[in-house]
Rosetta silent file (secondary structure, phi, psi, omega in degrees, C-alpha in Angstrom):
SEQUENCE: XXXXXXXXXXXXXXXXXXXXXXXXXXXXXXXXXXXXXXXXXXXXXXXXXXXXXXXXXXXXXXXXXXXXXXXXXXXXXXXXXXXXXXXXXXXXXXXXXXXXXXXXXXXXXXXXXXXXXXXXXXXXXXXXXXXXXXXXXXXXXXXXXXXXXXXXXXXXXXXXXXXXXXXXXXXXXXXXXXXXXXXXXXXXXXXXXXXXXXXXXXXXXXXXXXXXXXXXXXXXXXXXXXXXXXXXXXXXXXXXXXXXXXXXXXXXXXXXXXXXXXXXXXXXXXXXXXXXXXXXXXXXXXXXXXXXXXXXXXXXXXXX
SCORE:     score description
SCORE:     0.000 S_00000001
   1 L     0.000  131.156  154.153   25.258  -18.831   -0.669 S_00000001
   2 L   -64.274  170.514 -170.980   24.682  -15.471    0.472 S_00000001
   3 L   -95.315  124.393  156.709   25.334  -13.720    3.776 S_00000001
   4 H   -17.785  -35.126 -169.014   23.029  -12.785    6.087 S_00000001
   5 H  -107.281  -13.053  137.230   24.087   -9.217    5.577 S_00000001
   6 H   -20.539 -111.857  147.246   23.767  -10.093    1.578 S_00000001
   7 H     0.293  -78.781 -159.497   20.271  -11.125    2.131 S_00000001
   8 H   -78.322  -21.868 -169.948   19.369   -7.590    4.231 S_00000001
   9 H   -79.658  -54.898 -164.905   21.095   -5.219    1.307 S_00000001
  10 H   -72.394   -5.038 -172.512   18.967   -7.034   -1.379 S_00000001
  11 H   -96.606  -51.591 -175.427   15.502   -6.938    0.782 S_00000001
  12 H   -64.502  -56.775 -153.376   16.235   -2.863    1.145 S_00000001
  13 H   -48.647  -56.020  169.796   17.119   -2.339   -2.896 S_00000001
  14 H   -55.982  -48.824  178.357   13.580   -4.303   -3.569 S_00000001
  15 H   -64.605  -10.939 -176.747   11.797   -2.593   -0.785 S_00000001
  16 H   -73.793  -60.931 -169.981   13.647    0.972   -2.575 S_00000001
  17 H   -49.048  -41.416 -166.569   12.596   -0.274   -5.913 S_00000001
  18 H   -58.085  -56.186  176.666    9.273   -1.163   -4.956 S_00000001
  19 H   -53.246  -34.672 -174.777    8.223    2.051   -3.460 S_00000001
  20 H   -62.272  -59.768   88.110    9.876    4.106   -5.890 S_00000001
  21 H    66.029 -119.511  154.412    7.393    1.932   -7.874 S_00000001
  22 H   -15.196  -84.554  157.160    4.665    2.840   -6.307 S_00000001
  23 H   -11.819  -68.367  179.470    5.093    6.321   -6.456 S_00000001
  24 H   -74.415    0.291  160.524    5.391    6.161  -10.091 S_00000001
  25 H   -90.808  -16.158 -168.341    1.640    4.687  -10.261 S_00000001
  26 H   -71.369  -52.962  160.329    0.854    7.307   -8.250 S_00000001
  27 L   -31.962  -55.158 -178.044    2.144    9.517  -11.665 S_00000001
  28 H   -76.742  -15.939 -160.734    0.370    7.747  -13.839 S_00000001
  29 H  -116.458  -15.779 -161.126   -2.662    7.877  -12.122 S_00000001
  30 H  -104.907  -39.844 -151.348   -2.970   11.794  -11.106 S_00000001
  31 H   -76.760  -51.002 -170.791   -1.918   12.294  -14.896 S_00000001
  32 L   -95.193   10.672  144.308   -5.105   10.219  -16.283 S_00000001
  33 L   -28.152  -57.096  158.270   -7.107   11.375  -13.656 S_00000001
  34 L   -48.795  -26.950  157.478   -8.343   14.154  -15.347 S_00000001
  35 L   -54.298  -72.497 -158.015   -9.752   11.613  -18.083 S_00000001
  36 L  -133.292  121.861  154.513  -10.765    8.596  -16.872 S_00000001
  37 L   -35.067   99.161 -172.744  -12.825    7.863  -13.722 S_00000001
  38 L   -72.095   27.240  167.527  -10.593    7.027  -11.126 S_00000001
  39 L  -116.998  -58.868  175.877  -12.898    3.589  -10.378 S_00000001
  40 H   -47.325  -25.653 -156.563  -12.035    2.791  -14.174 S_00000001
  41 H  -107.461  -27.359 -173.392   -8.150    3.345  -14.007 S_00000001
  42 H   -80.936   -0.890  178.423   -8.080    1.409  -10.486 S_00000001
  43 H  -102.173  -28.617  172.276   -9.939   -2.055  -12.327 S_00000001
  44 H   -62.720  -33.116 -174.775   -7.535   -1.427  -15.529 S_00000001
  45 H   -73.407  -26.942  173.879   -4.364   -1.288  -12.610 S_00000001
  46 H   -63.267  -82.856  174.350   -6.172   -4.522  -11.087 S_00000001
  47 H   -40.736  -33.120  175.560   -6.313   -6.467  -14.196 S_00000001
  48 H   -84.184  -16.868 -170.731   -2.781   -5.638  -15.727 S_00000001
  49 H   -88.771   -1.045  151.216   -1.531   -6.030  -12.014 S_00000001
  50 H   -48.835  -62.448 -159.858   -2.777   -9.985  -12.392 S_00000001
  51 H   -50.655  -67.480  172.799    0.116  -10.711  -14.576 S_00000001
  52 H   -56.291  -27.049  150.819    2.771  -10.368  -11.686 S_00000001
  53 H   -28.125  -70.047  144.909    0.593  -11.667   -9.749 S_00000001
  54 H   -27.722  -52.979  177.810    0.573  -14.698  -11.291 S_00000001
  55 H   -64.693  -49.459  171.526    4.322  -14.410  -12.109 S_00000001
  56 H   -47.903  -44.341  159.583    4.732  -14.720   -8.335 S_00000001
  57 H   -78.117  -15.686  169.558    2.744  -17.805   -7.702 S_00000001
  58 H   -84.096  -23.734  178.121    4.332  -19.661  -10.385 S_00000001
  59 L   -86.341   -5.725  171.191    8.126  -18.960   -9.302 S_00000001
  60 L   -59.459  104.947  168.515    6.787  -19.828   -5.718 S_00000001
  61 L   -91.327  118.579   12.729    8.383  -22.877   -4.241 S_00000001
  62 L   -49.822   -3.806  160.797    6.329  -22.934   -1.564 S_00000001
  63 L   -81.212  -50.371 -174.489    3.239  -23.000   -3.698 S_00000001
  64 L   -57.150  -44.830 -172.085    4.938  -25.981   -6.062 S_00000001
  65 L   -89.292   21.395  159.532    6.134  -28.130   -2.857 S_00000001
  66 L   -82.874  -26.042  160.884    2.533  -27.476   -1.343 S_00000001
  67 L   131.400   24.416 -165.643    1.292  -29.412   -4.223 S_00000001
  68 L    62.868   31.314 -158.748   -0.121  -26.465   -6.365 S_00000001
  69 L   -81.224  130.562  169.647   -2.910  -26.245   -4.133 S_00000001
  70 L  -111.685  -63.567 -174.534   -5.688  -22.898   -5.620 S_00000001
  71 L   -30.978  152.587  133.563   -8.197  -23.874   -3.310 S_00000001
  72 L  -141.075  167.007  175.229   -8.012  -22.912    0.310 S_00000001
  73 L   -64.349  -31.387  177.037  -10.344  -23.033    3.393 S_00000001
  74 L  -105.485   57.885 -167.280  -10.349  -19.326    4.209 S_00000001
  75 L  -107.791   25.547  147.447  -10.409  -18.297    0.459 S_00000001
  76 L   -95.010  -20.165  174.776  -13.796  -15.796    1.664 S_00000001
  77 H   -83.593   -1.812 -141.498  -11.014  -14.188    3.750 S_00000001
  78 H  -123.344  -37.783 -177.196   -8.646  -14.282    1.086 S_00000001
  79 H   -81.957  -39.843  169.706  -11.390  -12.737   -1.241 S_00000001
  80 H   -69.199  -70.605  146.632  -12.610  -10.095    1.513 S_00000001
  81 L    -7.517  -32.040 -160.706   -9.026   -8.585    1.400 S_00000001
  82 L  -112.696    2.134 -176.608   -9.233   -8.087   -2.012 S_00000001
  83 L  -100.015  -28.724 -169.575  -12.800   -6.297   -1.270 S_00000001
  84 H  -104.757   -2.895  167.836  -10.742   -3.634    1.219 S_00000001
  85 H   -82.361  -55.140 -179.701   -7.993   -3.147   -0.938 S_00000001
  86 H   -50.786  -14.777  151.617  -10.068   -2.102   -3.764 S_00000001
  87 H   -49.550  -42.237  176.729  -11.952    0.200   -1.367 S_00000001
  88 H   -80.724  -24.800  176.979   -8.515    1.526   -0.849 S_00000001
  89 H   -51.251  -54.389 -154.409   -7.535    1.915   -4.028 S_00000001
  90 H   -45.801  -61.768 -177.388  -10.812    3.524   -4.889 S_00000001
  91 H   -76.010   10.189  173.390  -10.061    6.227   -2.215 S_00000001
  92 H  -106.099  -27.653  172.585   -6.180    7.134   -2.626 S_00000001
  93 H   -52.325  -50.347  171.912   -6.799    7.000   -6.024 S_00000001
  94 L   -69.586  -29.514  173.777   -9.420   10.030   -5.896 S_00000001
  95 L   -93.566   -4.715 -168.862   -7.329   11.471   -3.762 S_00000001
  96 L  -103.047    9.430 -178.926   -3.953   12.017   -5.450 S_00000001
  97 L  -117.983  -10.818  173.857   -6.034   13.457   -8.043 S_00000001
  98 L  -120.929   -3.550 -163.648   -7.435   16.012   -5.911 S_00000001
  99 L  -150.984  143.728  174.198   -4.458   16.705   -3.710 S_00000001
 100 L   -49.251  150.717  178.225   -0.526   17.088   -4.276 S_00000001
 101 H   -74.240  -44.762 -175.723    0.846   13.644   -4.505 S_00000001
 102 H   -57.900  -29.974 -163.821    3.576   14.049   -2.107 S_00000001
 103 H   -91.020  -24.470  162.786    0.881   15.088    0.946 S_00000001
 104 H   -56.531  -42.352 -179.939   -1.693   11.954   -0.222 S_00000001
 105 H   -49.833  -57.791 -178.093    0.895    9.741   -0.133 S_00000001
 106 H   -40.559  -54.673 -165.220    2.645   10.996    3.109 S_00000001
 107 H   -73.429  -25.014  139.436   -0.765   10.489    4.918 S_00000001
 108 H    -6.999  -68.467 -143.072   -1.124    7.083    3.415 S_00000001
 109 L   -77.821   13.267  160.135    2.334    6.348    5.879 S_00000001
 110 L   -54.419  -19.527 -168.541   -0.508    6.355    8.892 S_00000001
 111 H   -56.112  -36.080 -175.650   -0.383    2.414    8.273 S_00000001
 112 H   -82.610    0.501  175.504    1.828    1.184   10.587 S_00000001
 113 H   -96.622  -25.580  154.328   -0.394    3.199   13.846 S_00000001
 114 H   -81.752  -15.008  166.308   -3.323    1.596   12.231 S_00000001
 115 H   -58.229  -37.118 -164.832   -1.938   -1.849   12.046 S_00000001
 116 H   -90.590  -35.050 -174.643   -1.299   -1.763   15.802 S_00000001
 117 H   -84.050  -24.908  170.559   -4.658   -0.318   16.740 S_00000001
 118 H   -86.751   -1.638  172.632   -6.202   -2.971   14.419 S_00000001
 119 H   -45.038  -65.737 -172.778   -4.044   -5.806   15.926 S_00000001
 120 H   -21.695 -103.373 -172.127   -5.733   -5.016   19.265 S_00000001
 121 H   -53.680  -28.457 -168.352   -9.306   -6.455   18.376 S_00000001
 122 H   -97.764  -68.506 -173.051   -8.552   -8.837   15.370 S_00000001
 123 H  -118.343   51.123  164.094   -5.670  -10.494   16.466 S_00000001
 124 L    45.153   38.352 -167.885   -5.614  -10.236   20.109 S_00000001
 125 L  -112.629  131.649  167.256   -2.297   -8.723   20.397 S_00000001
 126 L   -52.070  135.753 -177.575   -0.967   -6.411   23.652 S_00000001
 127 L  -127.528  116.776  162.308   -0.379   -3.166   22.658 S_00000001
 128 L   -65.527 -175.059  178.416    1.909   -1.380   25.177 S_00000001
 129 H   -60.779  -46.512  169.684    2.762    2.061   26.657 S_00000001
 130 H   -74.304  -44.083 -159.141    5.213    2.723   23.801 S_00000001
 131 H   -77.043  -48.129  173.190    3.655    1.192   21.117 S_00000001
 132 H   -51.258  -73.915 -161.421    0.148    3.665   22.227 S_00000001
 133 H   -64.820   -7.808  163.822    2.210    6.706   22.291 S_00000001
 134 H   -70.216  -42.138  134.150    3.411    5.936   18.603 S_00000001
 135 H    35.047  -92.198 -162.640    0.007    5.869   18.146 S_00000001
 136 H   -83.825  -28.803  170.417   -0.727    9.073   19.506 S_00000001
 137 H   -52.144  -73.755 -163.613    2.422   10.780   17.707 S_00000001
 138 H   -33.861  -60.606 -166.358    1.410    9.532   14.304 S_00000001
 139 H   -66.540  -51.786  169.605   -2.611   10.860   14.557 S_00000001
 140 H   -30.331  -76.849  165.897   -0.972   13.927   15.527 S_00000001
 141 H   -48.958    6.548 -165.914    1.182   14.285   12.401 S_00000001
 142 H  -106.631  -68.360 -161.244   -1.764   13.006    9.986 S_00000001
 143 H   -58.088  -20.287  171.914   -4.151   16.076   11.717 S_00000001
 144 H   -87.004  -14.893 -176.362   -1.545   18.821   11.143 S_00000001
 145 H   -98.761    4.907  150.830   -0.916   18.153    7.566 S_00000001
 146 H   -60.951 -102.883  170.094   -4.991   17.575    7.396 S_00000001
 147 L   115.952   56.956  177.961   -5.367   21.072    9.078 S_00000001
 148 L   -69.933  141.225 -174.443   -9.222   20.589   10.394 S_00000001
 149 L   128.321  -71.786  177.333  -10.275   23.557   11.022 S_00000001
 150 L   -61.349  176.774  135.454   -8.196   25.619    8.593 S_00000001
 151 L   -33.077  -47.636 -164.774   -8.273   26.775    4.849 S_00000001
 152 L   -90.872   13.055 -179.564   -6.117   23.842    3.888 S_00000001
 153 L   -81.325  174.848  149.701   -8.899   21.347    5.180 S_00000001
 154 L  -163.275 -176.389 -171.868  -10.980   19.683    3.094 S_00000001
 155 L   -98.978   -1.770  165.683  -12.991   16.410    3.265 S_00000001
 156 L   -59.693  -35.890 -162.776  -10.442   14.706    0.394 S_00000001
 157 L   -49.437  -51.170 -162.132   -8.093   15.460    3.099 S_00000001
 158 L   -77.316  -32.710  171.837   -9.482   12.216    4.978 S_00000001
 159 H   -17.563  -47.001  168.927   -9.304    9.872    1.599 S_00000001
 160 H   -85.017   13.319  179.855   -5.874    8.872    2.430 S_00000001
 161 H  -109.609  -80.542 -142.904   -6.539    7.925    5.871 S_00000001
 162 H   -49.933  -24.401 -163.208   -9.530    6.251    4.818 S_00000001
 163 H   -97.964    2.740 -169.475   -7.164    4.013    2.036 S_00000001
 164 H   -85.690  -32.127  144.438   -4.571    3.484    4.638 S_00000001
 165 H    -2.909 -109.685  141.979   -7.112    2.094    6.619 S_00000001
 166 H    20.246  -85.427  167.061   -7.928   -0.217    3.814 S_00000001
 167 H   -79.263  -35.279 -179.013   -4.479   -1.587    3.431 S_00000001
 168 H   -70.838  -52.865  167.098   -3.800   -2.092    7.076 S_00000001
 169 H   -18.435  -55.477 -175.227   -7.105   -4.172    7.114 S_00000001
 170 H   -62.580  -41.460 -158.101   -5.902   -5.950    4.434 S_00000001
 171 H   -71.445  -60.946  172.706   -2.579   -6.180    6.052 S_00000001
 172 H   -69.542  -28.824 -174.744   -3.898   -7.609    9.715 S_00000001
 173 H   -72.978  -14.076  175.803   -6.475   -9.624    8.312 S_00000001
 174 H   -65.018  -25.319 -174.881   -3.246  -11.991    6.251 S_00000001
 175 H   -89.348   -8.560  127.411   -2.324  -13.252    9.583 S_00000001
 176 H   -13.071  -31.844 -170.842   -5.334  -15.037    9.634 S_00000001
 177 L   -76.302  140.405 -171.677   -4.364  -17.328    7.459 S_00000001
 178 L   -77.333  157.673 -151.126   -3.588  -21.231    8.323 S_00000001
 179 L   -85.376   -3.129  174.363    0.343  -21.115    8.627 S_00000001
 180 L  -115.347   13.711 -175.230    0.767  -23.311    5.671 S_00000001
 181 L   -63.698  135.395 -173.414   -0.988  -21.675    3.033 S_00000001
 182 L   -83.954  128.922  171.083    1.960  -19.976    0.639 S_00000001
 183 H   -47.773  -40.214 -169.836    1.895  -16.068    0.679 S_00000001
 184 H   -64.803  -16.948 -165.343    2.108  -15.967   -3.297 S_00000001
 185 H   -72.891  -69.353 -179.660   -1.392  -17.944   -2.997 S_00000001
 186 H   -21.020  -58.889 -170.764   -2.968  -15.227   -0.277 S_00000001
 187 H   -64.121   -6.245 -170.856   -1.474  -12.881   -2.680 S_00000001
 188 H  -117.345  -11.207  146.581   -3.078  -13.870   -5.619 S_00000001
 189 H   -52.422  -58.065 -164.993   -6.611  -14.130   -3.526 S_00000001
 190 H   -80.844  -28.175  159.469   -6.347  -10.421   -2.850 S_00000001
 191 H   -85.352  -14.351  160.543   -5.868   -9.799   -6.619 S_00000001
 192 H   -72.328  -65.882  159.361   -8.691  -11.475   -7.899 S_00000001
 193 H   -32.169  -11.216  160.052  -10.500   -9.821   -4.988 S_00000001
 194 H   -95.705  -37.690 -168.454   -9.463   -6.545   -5.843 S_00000001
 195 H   -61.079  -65.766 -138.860   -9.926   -7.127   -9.410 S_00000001
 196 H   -75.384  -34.874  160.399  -13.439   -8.191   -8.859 S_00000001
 197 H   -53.219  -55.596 -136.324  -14.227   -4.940   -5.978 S_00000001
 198 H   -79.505  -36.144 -169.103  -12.905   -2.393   -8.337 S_00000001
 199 H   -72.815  -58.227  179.045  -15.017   -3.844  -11.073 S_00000001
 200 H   -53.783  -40.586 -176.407  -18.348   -3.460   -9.095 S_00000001
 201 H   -73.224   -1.951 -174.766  -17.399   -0.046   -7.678 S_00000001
 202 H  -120.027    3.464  170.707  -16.822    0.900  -11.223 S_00000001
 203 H   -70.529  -57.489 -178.096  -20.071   -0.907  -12.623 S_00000001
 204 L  -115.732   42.024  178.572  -22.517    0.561  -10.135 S_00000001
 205 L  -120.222  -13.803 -160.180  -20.792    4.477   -9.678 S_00000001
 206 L  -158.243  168.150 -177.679  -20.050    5.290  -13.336 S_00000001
 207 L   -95.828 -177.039  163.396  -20.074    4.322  -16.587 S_00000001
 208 L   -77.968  107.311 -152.971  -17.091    3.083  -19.017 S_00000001
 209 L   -96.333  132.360  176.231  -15.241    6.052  -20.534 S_00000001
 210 L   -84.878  150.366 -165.300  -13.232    4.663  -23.813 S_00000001
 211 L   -73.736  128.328 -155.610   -9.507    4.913  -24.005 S_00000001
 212 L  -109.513   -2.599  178.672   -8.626    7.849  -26.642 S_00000001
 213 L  -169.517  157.161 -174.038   -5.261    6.623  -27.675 S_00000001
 214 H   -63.297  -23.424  177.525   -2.577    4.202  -28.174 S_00000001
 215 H   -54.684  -52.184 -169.978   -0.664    6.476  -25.347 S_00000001
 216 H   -62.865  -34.708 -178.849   -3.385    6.082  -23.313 S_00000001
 217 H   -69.489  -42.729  160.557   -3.376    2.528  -23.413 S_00000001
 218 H   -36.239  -46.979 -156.028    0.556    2.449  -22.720 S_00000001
 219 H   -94.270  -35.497  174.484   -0.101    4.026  -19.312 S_00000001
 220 H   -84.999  -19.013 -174.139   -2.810    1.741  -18.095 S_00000001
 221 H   -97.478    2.090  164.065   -1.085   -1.209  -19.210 S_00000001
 222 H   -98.821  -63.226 -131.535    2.561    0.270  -17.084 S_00000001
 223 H   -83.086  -32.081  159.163    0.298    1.681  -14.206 S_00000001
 224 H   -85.150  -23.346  175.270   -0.645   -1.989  -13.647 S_00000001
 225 H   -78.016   10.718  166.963    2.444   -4.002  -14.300 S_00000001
 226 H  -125.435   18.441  144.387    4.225   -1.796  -12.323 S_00000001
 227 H   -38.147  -64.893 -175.414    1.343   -1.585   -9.283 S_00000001
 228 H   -52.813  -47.228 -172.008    2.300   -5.453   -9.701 S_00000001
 229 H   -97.792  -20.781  157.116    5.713   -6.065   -9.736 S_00000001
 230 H   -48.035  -51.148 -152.807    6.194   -3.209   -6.664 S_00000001
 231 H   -55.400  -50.645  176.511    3.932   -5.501   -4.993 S_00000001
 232 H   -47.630  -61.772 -170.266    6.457   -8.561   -5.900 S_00000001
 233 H   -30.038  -63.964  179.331    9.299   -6.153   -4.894 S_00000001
 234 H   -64.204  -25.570 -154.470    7.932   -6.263   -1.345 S_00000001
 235 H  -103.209  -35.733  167.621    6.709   -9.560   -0.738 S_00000001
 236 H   -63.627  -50.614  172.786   10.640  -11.061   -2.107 S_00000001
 237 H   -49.221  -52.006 -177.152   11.774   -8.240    0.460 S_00000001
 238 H   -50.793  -29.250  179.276    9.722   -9.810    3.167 S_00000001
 239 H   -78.948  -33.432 -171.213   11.244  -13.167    2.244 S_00000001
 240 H   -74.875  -44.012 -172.088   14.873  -11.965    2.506 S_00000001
 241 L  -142.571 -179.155 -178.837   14.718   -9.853    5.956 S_00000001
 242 L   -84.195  126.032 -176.416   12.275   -8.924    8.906 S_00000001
 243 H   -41.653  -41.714 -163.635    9.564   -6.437    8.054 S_00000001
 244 H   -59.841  -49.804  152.083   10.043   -4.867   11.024 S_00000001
 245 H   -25.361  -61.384 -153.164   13.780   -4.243    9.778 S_00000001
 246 H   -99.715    0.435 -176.515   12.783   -2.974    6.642 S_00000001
 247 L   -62.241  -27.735 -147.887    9.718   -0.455    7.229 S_00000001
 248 H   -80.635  -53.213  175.286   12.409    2.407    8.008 S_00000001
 249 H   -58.230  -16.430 -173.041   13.305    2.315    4.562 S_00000001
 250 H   -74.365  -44.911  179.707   10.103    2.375    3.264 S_00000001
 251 H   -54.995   -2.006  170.411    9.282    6.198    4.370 S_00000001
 252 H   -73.425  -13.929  161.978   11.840    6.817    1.849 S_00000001
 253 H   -85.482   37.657  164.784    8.605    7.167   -0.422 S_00000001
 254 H  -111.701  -31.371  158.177    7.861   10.158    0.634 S_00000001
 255 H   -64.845  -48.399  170.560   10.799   11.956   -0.390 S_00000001
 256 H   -55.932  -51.585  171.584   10.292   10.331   -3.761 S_00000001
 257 H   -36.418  -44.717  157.793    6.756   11.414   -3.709 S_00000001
 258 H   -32.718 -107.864 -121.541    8.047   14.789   -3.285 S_00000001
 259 H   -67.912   -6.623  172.222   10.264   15.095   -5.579 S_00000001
 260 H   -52.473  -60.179 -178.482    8.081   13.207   -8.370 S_00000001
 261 H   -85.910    1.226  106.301    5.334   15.772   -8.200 S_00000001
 262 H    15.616 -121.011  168.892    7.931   17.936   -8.439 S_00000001
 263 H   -36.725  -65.195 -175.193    8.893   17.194  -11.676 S_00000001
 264 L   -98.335  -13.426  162.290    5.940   16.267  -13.471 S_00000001
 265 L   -87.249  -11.395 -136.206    3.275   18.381  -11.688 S_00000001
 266 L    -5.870   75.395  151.379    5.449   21.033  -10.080 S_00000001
 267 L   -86.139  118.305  152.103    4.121   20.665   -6.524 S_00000001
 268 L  -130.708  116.107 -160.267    6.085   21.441   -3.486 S_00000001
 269 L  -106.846   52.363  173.824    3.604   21.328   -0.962 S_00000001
 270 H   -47.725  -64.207  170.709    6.119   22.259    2.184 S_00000001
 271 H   -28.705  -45.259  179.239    3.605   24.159    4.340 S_00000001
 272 H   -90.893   -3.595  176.759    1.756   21.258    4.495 S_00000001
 273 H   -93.329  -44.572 -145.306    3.924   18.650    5.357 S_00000001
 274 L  -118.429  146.542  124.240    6.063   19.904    7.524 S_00000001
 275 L  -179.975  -52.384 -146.439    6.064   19.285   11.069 S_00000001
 276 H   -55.246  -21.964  178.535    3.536   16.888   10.691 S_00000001
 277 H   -73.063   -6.268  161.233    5.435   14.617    8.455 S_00000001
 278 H  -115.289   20.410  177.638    8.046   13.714   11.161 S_00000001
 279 L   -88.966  -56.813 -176.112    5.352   13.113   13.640 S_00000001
 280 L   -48.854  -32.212  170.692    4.335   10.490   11.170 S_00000001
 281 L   -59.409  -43.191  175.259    7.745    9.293   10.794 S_00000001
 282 L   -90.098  -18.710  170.815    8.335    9.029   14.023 S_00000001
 283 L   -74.079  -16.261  169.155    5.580    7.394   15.244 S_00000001
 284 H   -79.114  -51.461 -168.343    6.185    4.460   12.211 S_00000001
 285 H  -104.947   28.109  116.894   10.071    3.945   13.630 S_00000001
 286 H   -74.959  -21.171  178.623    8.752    4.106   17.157 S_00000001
 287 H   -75.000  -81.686 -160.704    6.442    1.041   16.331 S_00000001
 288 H   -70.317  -16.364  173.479    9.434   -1.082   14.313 S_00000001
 289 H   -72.207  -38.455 -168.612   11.594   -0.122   17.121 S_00000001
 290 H   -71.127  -61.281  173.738    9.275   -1.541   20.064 S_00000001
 291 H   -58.200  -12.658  164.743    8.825   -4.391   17.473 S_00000001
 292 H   -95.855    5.793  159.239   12.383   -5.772   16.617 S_00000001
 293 H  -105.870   26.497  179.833   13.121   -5.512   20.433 S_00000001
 294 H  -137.863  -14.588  179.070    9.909   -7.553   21.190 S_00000001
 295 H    69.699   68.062 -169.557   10.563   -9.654   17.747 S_00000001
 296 L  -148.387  112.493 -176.700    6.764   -9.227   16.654 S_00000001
 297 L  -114.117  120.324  176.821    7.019   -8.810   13.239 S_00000001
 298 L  -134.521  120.845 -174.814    4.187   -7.149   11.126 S_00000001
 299 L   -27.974 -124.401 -147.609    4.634   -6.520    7.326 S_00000001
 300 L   128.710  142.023 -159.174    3.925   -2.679    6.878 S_00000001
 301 L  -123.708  146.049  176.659    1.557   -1.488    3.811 S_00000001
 302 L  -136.192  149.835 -165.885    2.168    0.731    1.165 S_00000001
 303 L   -96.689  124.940  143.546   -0.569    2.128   -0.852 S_00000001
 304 L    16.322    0.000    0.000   -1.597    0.324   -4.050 S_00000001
């Protein structure tokens, strides 16, 4: 059996992989951006992103020793979720296509200061004195690398707010869920529900643009399995250690983000990150701090 301290090494290397992951849909998506109708490339990442999906509820034993249940009682909440991711997708998607990758992403890492302000009304959770001023550090860092006001504003700027949004919604609204329903089941609710959002938003904003090559098809069918299998990355991290634990590590996509867009884009979009991007930092790992010393553990979202 592994060790406890086993266990926590293999939940960060999946939460590394996953983001890393991430990121690299992020690539794929700015690159065929210029193509394809970023409501078309987010229902092609929805459909190829079923398959892990899938892979995940069948290796679930907690789905097998529930009895293989697909029904559930809240599966309009389960379905709703999968209506606000694909909202988010729609808008981080547009944005990383209109903006350096590293500074959509970065603003994206607003999630854990919206998780806490949406606890507050949805699930009736105290939000303290500490947990507020992470809060207010965090909106701080998202408005200087915004820059209202400035040259460097623009209204794309708020797209990655708007998808982080999104995913925390998605994120607070899971704990809804009766406690014995199995997470790969939830999880496989929010991809038919995203599947089926992405599809409407891409039904009634635009038409279908056809795929021009076998290349092209390679890239939509990796930008969803590996949308999909980050997602698996995290949710086996989640199983292994406490979210709260492992969000610290997660801001490690931003430095990836960087240096990604980098490489294939050559962006380095300093000016615009920095200070604000350690306001944001710090206001995420003031939040997991007040929560592992209150033990209140809430997953943390990464964008889609």
């Amino acid at each position: 059996m592994l060790s406890g301290s086993n266990h926590f090494v293999r939940a960060v290397i999946y939460v590394l992989l996953a983001i890393l992951l991430f990121d690299l849909q992020g690539v794929i998506i700015k690159y065929l951006g210029d193509r394809y109708a970023v409501q078309q490339l987010a229902s092609f990442r929805n459909i190829f992103g079923l398959i892990p999906s899938l892979l995940v509820l069948f290796l679930s034993r907690e789905w097998h020793s529930a009895g293989r249940l697909l029904k559930i009682r809240q599966w309009r909440l389960g379905l709703l979720r999968g209506l606000s991711i694909a909202t988010a997708q729609f808008c981080f998607y547009l944005s990383i296509t209109r903006m350096e990758l590293a500074t959509a992403t970065t603003l994206t890492y607003i999630s854990p200061v919206l998780i806490t302000m949406l606890s507050v009304p949805i699930l009736k959770h105290h939000v303290g004195l500490w947990r507020w001023m992470a809060v207010f550090i965090g909106f701080i860092g998202v408005l200087m690398i915004m820059g209202p006001g400035t040259e460097m504003f623009t209204l794309y700027s708020l797209l990655p707010v708007a998808a982080s949004l999104g995913y925390s919604l998605s994120t607070v609204c899971a704990r809804l869920f009766d406690d014995h329903v199995p997470t790969a089941l939830i999880n496989m609710y929010a991809s038919v529900g995203a599947l089926s959002g992405s599809l409407l938003i891409l039904i009634c904003t635009s038409g279908y643009q056809g795929v021009d090559s076998a290349g092209d098809w390679l890239l939509l069918v990796s930008m969803g399995l590996v949308g999909g299998f980050a997602v698996l990355g995290l949710i086996s991290a989640y199983r292994l250690a406490r979210p709260a634990s492992l969000s610290p590590y997660e801001y490690f996509g931003i430095p990836f983000a960087f240096i990604l867009g980098w490489l294939f884009f050559d962006e380095a979009p300093f000016e615009k990150l920095i200070p604000g991007v350690f306001l944001i930092v710090a206001g995420g790992m003031l939040i997991a701090w007040r929560e592992r010393k209150q033990r209140i553990d809430t997953a943390p979202v990464i964008a889609e």
